[in-house]
N, C-alpha and C positions, 0 to 999 in steps of 0.2 A: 419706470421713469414717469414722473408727472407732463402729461401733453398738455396741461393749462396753459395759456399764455395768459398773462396778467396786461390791464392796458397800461399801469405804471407803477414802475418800481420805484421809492425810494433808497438811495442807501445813506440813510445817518437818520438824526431826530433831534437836530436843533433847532434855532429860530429860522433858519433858512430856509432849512427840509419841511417845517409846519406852516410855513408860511406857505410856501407851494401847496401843500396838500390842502390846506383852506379852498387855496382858491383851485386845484383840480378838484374836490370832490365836490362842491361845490357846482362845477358843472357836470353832473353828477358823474364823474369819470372815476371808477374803482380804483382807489390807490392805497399801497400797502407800503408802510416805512420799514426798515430794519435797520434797528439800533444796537452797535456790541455794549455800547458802556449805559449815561446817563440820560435820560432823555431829556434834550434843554442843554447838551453840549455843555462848553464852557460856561456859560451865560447862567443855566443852573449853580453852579458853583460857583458864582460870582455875587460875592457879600452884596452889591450894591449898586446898578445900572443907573448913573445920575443923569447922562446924555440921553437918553432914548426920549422920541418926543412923544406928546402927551403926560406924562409925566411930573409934575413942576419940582414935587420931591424925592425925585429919585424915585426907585423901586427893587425891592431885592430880587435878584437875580432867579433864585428861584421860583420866587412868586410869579414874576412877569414869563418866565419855562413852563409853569404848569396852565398859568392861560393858557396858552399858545396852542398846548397839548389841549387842553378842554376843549377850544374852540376846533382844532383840527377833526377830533373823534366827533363833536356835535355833527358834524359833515359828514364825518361815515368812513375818515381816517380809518385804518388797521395799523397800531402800531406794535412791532414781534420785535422781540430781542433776538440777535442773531448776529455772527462776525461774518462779513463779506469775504472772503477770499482772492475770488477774482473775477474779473469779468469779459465776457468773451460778446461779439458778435457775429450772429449768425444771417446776417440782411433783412429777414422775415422779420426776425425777432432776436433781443438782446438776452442772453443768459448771465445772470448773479449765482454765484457758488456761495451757500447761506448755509454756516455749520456743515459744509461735506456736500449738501444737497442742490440737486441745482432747480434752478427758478426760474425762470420765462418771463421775459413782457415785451412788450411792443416798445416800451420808452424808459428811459432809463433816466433819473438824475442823481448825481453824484454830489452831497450835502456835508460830504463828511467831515468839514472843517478843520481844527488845527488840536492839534496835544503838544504840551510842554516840551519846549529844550531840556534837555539834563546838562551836569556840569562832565558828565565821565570821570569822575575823580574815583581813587579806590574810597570806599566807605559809605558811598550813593546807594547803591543799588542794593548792598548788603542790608544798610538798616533804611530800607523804606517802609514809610508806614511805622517805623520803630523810634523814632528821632528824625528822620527826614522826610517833610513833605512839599507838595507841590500846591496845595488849597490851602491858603487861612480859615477860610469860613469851613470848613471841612473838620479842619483839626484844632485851630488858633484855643479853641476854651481848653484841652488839655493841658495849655502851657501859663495858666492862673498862676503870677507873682515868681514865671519864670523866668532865664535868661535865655534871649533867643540870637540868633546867626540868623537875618536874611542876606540872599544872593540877588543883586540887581537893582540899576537904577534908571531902571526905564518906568512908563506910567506902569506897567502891573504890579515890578518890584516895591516901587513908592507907596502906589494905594494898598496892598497887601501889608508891608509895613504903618502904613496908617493904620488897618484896622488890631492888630496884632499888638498895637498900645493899649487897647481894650483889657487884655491879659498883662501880657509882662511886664516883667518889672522890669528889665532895661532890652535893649536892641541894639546889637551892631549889624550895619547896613553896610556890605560887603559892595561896591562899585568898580569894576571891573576898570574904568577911565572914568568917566567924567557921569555927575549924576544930567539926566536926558529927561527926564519926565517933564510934562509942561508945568508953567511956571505956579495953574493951580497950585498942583503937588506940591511942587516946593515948597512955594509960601506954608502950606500947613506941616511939611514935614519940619519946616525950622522955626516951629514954634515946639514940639515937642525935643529939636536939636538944642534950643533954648532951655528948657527944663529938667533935660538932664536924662530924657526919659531914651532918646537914640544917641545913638554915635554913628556920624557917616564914616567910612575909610575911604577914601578913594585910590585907585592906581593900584586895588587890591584884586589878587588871584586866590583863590582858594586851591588848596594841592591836595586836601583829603581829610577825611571825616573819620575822627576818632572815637573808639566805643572803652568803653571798660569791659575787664574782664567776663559783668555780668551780662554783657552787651549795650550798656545804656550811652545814649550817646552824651561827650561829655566835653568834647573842643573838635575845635574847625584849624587844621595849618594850612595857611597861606602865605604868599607873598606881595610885601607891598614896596613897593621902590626897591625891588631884588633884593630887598631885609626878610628873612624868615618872620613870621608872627605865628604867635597862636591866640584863639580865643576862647576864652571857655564859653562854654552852652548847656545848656539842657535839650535843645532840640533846632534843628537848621530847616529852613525855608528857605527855597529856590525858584526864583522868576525872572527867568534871562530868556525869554521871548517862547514865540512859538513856532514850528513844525510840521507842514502840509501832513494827513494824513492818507495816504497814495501808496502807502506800503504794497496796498493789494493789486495794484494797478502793475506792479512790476510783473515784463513778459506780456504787459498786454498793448493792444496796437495806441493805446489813447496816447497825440501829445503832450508833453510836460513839459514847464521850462527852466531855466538852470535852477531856480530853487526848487523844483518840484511838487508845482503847482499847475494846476490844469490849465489849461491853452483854451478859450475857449473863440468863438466869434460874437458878434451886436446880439444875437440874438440868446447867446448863452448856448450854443451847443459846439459839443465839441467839434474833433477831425472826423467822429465816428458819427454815420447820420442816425439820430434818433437817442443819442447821448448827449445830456446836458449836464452842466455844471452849475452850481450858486452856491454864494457866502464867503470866507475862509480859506478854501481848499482852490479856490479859481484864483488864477494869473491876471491881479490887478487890484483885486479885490483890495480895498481897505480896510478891512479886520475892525470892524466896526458893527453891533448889534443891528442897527438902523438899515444901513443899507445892504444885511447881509438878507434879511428882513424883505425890504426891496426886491431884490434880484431873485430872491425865492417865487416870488410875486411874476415878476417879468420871464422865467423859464418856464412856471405852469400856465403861461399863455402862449409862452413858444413851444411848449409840449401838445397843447392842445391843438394848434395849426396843426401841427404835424400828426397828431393822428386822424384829424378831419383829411389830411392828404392820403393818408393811408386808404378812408372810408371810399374818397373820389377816385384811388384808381382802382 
């Protein structure tokens, strides 16, 4: 077994988690992230960050991810891919389960921000990646002069269907009630409502996702006003919010609360002393790049008190 204690772990590697580690390694405190999926979180995979300040035109998603990452590693960042499992504390020191293995450190923040809702319909899970996805910017060029099914009309559903005009040749825009997105969105999504290029539905449910023979996806059946529909497609896109991810936290002592999101206090740390939370995955948070950005900022300076407490006793 490894006896290293690390002075801080991260777990995830989005703007929240590099933002912390800016400012921990910075004071030169060793901090090591582990990342299962993207580094840059959703934020990476987002066509286009128009709100983030500094800015004046927007920036893409990824591009403003890989600063983040440049500037964390300039500092002395370590960032490992690896799937958390779970986390235990031991008082001295906090242990991370990293691919089976276990990890040590003195301080722990938990970064791990949010992953997509699914719809659970039968024909989701089957062809993803095949016909159904959860990123435009990801996948949106595959479906050149096609017809598409997006799900949602909140701001991601909207601006995901904004960028997805780029490609297809028509769009129906699946609204589960009522379209939510601000009234930006709107106004741009009804000028392409104008042109022939979207179709909203509203008071629409999608019931499952149909493939051909060959497997290719080919219609969406839903319901709308308790009328059956179908739609044909070439490929369905789905954006109906997002999903603490805490999966691994289950079994362990950390607060959560009824959506399952971290609990944390002013200073961003959890129930568990020496465990912190930022961004996404914290109870309260705004799910906002900017201030998730922020609070990254505000826990590696309440991480560092507290290992300077550590030093004094």
């Amino acid at each position: 077994m490894n006896d290293e204690i690390l002075p801080v772990v991260i777990i995830g590697a989005g703007p929240s988690a590099l933002s912390a580690a800016i400012y921990t390694t910075r004071e030169d405190i060793d901090t090591t992230l582990y990342e299962k999926g993207v580094v840059g979180g959703l934020a990476a995979i987002t066509d286009k960050v128009d709100n983030y300040p500094g800015f004046p035109d927007g920036i893409e998603g990824m591009t403003l991810a890989d600063e983040l990452r440049k500037q964390a590693e300039r500092f002395g960042a370590k960032i490992e891919y690896g799937d958390v499992s779970a986390l235990k504390d031991y008082g001295d020191y906090r242990e991370v389960i990293v691919d089976g293995k276990s990890v040590k450190a003195r301080a722990v923040l938990i970064a791990t921000g949010s992953d997509y809702n699914k719809l659970g319909i039968p024909g989701e899970a089957e062809y993803y990646g095949r016909g159904v996805h959860y990123c435009a910017t990801c996948d949106g060029a595959f479906y050149r002069d096609k017809r598409l099914v997006v799900v949602g009309g909140g701001n991601s559903g909207v601006q995901e269907a904004l960028f997805l005009t780029r490609f297809a040749s028509h769009i129906d825009l699946l609204v589960r009630s009522t379209v939510k997105a601000s009234q930006v969105l709107q106004d741009e999504l009804q000028k392409y409502v104008d042109n022939g290029s979207v179709t909203i539905h509203l008071n629409t449910t999608p019931d499952e996702i149909v493939a051909s023979e060959a497997g290719q996806v080919i219609e969406v059946r839903a319901t709308t006003d308790e009328v059956k529909a179908t739609f044909p497609t070439d490929g369905v896109f789905v954006f109906i919010g997002l999903k603490p991810n805490t999966q691994f936290l289950a079994g362990s002592d950390i607060l959560l609360d009824e959506h399952g999101l971290i609990v944390t206090n002013s200073h961003l740390e959890t129930n568990l002393s020496g465990v912190y939370a930022s961004g996404d995955v914290r109870s309260g948070a705004t799910m906002q790049i900017a201030s998730a950005v922020g609070e990254g900022a505000t826990a590696a300076l309440s991480i560092r008190e507290f290992l300077d407490t550590l030093k004094r006793g």
